[in-house]
C-alpha positions in Angstrom: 13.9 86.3 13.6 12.8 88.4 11.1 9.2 89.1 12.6 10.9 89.6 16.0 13.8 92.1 14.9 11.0 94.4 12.9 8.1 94.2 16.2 11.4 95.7 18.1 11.8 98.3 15.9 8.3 99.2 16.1 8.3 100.0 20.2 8.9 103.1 20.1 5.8 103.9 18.1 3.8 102.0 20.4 5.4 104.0 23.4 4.0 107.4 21.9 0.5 105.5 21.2 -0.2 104.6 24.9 1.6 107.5 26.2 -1.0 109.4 24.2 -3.5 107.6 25.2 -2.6 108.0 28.8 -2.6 112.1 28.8 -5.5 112.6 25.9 -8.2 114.7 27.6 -11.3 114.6 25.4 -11.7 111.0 24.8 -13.8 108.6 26.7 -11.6 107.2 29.2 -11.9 103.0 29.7 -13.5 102.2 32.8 -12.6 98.3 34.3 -16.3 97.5 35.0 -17.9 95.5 32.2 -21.4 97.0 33.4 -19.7 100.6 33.2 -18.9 99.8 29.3 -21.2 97.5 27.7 -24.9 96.1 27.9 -25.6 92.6 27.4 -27.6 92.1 23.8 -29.4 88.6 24.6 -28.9 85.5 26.6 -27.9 87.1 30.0 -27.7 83.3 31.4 -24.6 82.9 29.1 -22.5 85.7 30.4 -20.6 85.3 33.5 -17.4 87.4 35.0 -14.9 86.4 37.2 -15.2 87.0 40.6 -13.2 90.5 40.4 -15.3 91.5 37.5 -12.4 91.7 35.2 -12.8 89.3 33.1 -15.9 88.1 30.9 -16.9 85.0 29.3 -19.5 84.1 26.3 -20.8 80.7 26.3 -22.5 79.1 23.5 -24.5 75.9 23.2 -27.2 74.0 21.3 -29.7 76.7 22.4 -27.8 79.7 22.1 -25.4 82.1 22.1 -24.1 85.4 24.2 -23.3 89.0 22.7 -22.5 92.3 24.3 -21.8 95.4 22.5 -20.9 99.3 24.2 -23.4 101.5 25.4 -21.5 104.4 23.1 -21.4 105.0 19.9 -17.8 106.2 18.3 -16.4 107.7 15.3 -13.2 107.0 14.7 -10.3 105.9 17.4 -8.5 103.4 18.9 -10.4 100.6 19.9 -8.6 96.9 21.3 -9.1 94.4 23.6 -7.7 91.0 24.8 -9.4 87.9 23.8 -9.2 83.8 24.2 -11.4 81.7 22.1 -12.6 78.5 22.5 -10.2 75.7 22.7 -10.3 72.3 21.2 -13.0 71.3 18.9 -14.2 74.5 17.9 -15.7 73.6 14.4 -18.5 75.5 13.1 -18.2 78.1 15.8 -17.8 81.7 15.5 -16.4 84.5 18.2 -17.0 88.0 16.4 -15.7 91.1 17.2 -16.6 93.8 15.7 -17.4 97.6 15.2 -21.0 98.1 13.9 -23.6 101.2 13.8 -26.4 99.0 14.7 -28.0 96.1 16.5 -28.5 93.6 13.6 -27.6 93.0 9.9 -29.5 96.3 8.6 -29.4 96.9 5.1 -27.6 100.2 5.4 -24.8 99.5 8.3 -21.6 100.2 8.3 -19.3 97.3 9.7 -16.0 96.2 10.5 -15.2 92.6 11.2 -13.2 90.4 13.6 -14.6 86.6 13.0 -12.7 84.0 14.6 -13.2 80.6 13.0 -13.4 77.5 14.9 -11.9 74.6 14.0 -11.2 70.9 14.3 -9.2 69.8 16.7 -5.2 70.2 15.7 -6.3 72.8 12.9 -5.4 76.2 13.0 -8.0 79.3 13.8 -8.5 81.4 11.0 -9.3 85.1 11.3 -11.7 86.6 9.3 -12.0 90.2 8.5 -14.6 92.0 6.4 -15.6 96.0 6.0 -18.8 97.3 5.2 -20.2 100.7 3.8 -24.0 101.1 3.4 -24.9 97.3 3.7 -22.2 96.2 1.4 -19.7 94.1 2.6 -17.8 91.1 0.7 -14.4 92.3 1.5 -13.5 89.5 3.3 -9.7 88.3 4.2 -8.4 85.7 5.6 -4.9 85.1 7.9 -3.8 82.4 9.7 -2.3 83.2 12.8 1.3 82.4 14.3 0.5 81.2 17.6 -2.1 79.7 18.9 -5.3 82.1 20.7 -6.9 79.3 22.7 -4.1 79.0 25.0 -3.8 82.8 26.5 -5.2 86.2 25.9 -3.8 87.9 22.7 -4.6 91.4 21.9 -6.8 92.6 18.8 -7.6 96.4 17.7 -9.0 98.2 15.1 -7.9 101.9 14.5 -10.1 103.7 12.6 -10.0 107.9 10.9 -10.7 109.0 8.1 -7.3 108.2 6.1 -6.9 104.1 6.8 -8.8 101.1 8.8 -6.3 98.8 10.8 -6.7 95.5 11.8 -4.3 94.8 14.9 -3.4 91.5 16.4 -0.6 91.7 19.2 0.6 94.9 17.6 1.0 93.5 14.1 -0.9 95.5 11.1 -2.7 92.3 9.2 -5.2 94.4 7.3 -4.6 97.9 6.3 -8.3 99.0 4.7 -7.2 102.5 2.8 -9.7 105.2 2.2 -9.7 107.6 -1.2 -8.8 111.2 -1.8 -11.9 111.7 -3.4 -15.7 110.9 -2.8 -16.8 107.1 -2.7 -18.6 104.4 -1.6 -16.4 102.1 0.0 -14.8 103.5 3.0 -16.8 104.0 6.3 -16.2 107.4 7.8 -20.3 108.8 8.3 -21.8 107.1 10.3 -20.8 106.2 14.5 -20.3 102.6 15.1 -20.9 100.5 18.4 -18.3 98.3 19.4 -19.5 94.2 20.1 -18.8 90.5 20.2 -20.8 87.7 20.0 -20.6 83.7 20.2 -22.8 82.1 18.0 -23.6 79.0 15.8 -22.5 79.2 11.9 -21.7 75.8 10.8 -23.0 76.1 7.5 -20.0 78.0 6.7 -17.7 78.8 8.8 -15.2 75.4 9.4 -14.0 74.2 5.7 -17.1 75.9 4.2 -19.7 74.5 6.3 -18.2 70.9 6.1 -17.5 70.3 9.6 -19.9 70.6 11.4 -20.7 72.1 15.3 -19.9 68.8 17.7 -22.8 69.7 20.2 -21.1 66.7 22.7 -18.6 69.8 23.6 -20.7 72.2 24.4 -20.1 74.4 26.1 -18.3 76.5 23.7 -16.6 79.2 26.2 -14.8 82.5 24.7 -13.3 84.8 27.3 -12.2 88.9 27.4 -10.6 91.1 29.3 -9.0 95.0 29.5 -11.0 96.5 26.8 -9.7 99.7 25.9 -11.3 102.7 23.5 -9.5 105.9 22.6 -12.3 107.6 20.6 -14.7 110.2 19.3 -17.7 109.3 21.6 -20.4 110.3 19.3 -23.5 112.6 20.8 -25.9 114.0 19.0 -26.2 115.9 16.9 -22.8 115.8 16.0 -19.5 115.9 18.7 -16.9 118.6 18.2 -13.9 116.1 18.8 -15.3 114.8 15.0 -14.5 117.8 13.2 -11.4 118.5 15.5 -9.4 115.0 15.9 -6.0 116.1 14.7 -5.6 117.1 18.0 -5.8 112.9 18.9 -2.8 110.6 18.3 -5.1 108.3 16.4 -6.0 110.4 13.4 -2.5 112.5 13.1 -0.6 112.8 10.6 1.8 109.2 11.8 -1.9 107.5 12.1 -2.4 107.9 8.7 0.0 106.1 7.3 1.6 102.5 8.4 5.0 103.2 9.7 8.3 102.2 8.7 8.8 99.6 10.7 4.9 98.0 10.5 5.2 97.9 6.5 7.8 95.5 7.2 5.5 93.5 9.8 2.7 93.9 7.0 4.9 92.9 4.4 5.7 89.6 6.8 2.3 88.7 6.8 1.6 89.0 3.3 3.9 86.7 2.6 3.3 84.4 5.4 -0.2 84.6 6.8 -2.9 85.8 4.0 -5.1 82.6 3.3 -7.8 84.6 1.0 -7.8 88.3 0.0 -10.8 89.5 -2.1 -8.6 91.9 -3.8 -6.8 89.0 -5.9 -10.4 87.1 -6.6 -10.7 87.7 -10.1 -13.4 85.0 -10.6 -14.9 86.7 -8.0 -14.9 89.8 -9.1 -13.8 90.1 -12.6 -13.3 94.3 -11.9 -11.6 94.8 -8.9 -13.3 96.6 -6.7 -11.8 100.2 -7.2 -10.0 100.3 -3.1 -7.9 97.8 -4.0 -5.7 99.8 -6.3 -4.9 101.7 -3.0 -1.3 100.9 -1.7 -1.4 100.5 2.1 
C-alpha cells in the first residue's frame, strides 16, 4: 500500500512530463519504425519484428547474439522504452540497455547502464546499473525488482541533464546518479551518447558470479521491445544550440533537477526494499568513497 499510495501521488508530475513531451518543438520527435530509429550493430539473422513492425526481438544462442543502437547521437533528455526479457532459464544471460558515446568498450567512453541479469529458473532478475566518465566505470548497483519482467512489457528510462542521472523502471526513481557544483571527473555531461541494447553471452559473471552457467538446451534466448521514446538534444556537429539552451525542455528545468516530493518517497521505498549491492557502501571495495557518493539525491 505504501508503494501504491506514493506512485498516485506522483501522477501529476508524470501528466506535465508527457504533456511536455507531447507540445516540445525542438526535440527529435519518436518515429514507430524501428528502421526510422535504429541500425542493426551485428547479427541481422537474429533480429526479427512483428508483422506490424512494432515490436522487436533480440535472439541469442550458442553462436551469437543481436544489438541495435540509434542512428543519433543525444545529449541529455528523456530517453525510455518498454522491454520483456527472456523467460525461464535465463542464467548467464545478459539484455543491456544502455546509453553509450560509442560502438564498443573504448577506453575513453562515457556510459550509462541497464543490465538485466538472467537467472535460474524460480530466481528473481536482477538489474544492474553502472555509469561511466572517461572509461571509468565500477559504479555498479544492484535492485531486485517487484514483479516479474518476463511476463509483460515494463517500462525503463534514463533522464539525463546536467544536474542528475535517473534510472526509471515503470515510473519509479531506483537510481538517482547526482552531479557536482564544481568541476569533476565523475559525472557525464561532454560528450553525446547513442542509445542501444544488446543480447549476449556473459556467464562468467553475470548469474551468482559466473556460477551458473548459460543452459545452451534453451536456446533460443528471445528478449523483446517495443514504443521507444526519446525527448532529447539530438547532437550535430559541431555543437547543437538546444545544448546550450535546454531550460527551455521539461527534462533539464528546474523540477528535472531535483527528485520530487513524492519520488523521494518511491526512492526511499526502494532503498529499503530493493537495493541488493550499492558501490557507495563497499568499503572493502573502496576504502575512500568515491567523492559522488557524498551527494544526497
Amino acid at each position: 500500500m505504501e508503494k501504491e499510495a506514493s506512485m498516485a501521488r506522483g501522477a501529476i508530475w508524470w501528466m506535465v512530463v508527457y504533456l511536455a513531451m507531447a507540445t516540445t518543438c525542438c526535440s527529435a520527435a519518436p518515429k514507430s519504425s524501428f528502421d526510422d530509429n535504429f541500425s542493426i550493430m551485428w547479427s541481422e539473422n537474429h533480429f526479427k519484428t512483428s508483422e506490424d513492425g512494432q515490436i522487436w526481438y533480440l535472439s541469442l544462442d550458442n553462436d551469437t547474439g543481436c544489438g541495435f543502437q540509434t542512428k543519433q547521437r543525444y545529449r541529455f533528455g528523456w530517453f525510455s522504452m518498454k522491454l520483456k526479457l527472456v523467460g525461464g532459464d535465463s542464467a548467464g544471460v545478459v539484455t543491456a540497455y544502455y546509453m553509450c558515446t560509442e560502438d564498443g568498450a573504448g577506453p575513453t567512453r562515457d556510459e550509462l547502464d541497464f543490465e538485466f541479469l538472467g537467472n535460474r529458473s524460480g530466481e528473481p532478475y536482477l538489474i544492474q546499473t553502472n555509469v561511466y566518465r572517461n572509461g571509468t566505470g565500477n559504479r555498479e548497483m544492484r535492485h531486485k525488482l517487484w514483479f516479474d519482467p518476463t511476463l509483460d512489457y515494463h517500462t525503463y528510462s534514463i533522464l539525463w541533464n546536467s544536474h542528475q542521472i535517473i534510472f526509471f523502471v515503470d515510473r519509479v526513481p531506483v537510481r538517482v546518479y547526482k552531479n557536482a557544483d564544481y568541476e569533476n571527473n565523475f559525472f557525464p555531461n561532454q560528450k553525446p551518447m547513442y542509445l542501444f541494447s544488446s543480447i549476449w553471452n556473459a556467464d562468467d559473471w553475470a548469474t551468482r558470479g559466473g556460477l551458473e552457467k548459460t543452459d545452451w538446451k534453451k536456446a533460443p534466448f528471445v528478449s523483446s521491445y517495443k514504443d521507444f521514446t526519446v525527448d532529447g538534444c539530438q547532437w550535430k556537429d559541431p555543437y547543437p544550440e538546444c545544448v546550450s539552451t535546454t531550460t527551455q525542455h521539461w527534462w533539464d528545468q528546474y523540477e528535472a533537477w531535483h527528485l520530487t516530493k513524492d519520488q523521494k518517497l518511491d526512492f526511499a521505498w526502494v532503498q529499503r526494499n530493493l537495493v541488493i549491492y550499492d558501490y557507495c557502501k563497499d568499503t572493502k571495495r573502496f576504502p575512500t568513497l568515491p567523492e559522488e557518493c557524498s551527494l544526497s539525491p
